[in-house]
N, C-alpha and C positions, 0 to 999 in steps of 0.2 A: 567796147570802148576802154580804152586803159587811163588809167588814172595816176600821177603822178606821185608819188612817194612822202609829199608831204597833206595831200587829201587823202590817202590810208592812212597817214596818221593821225588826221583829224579825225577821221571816219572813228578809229582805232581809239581814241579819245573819248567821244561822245558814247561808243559804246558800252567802253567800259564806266566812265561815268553814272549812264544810266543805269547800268545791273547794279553797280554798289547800292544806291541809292532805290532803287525797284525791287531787289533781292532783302535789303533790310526795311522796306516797306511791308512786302506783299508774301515776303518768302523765295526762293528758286525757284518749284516747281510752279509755284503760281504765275512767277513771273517767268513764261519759257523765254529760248531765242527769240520766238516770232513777237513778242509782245515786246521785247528790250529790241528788237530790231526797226520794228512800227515806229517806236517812242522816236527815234534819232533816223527817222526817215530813209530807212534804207531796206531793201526788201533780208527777206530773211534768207535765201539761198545766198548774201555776200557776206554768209557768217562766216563762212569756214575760210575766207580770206584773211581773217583776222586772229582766229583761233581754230586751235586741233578740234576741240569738244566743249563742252557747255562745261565740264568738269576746269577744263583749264579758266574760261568766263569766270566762274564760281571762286575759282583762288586767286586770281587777278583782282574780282571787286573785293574781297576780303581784305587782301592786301590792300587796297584801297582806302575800303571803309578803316583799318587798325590805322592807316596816315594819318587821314582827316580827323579819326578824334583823338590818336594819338597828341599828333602838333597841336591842337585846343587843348586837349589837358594839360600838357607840357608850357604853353604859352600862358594860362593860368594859374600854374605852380609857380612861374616863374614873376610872373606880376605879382602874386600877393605878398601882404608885410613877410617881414623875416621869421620863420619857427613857424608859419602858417601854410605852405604849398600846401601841404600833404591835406590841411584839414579845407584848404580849398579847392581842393581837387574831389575829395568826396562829397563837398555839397554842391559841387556843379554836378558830376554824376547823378547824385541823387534830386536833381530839381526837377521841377513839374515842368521847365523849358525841354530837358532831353526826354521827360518819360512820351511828352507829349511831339517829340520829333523823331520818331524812328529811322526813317530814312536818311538822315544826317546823324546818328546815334551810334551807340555801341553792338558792334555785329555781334558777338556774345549775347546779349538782349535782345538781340531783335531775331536772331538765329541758331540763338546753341542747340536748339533740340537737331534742328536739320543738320547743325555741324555734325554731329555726335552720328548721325545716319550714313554719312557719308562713303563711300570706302575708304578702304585702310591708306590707299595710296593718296589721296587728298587730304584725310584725315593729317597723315604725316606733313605734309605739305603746310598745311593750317597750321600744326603745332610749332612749324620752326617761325613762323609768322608770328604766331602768340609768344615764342619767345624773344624776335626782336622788338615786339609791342612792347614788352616786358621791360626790358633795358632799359628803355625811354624815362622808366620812373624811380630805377636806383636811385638817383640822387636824392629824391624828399621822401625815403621813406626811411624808419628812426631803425636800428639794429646796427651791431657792434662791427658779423664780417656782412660781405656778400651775400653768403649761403643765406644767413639769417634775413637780412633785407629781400633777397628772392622766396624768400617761406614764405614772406608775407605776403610778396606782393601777389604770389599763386593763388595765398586764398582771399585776401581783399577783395580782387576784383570780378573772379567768378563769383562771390558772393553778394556784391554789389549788383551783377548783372542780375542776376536770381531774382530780387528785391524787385529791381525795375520788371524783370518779365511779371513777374506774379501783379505788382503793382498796377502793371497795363491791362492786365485781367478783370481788375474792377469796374465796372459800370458808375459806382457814389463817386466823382470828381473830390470830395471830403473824404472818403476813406483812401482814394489815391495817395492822397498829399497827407492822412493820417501816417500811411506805413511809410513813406518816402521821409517824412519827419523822424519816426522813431527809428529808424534806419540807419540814418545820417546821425542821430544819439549816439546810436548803440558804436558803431564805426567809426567816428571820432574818437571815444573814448577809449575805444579798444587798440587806435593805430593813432592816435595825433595827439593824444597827451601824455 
């Protein structure tokens, strides 16, 4: 049965969809084709109508997941008072709503270990991703050129992610929100005053 060009792309839609969202939930390998294909009602042999490889799936939802919280943290910098994005941008990162939402969160946190495993050819792929995630936050972040303002924002935010993964590791719901507190101190103070 053929399918018409705009139900592959819903198909193609939903797909991708669910891996961003199941991949920063559950992980990649956890989450195979057949389980992201189940999820969005579609058998798993009409994967490869959609993608080359599980590899391509995997850099598509990344791209994904860096939009979505991309555009949230950008739309948050953007709403708060004047001289404030940047320090409202690290305590939404750092709140007990994203440590506690992985799936809708930061791929970096919810996946660097598995990024970092990856091959070198996706690996690459991811990096140019993370460098246009990157851009999105020149604007609120303090430093005189460019160069200076992307130093920080390299280590800000893998350092941010770090915080949140380790944070998710604890079981005390009080020690969670202890380090996501002292966190949010420490990086404030070092990047927003």
């Amino acid at each position: 049965m053929r399918y018409s060009p705009e139900h592959k792309a819903q198909s193609h839609e939903k797909i991708l969809s669910m891996a961003a969202r199941s991949f920063r939930e559950r992980g990649a390998d956890a989450s195979g084709i057949g389980t992201v294909m189940t999820k969005v009602g579609l058998k798993k042999g009409g994967f490869y109508r959609h993608f080359k490889s599980k590899d391509d799936l995997f850099v598509e939802a990344v791209a994904r997941a860096l939009d979505e919280t991309g555009r949230g943290m950008v739309e948050v910098a953007k709403s708060a008072p004047e001289g404030e994005a940047l320090r409202t941008i690290i305590e939404r990162y750092l709140s007990m709503g994203h440590l506690n939402s992985p799936g809708t969160g930061c791929v970096r946190a919810a996946l660097g270990p598995e990024l970092a495993r990856k091959p070198i050819a996706v690996r690459r792929r991811i990096e140019a991703l993370l460098d246009e995630y990157r851009e999105r936050f020149l604007p609120f972040m303090p430093g005189q050129t460019r160069e200076e303002k992307q130093a920080k924002i390299r280590l800000l935010f893998p350092s941010m992610a770090g915080v949140l993964m380790m944070a998710r590791v604890s079981s005390d719901p009080e020690r969670r929100e202890q380090i996501l507190r002292e966190a949010r101190k420490f990086f404030i103070n070092c990047f927003a005053e």
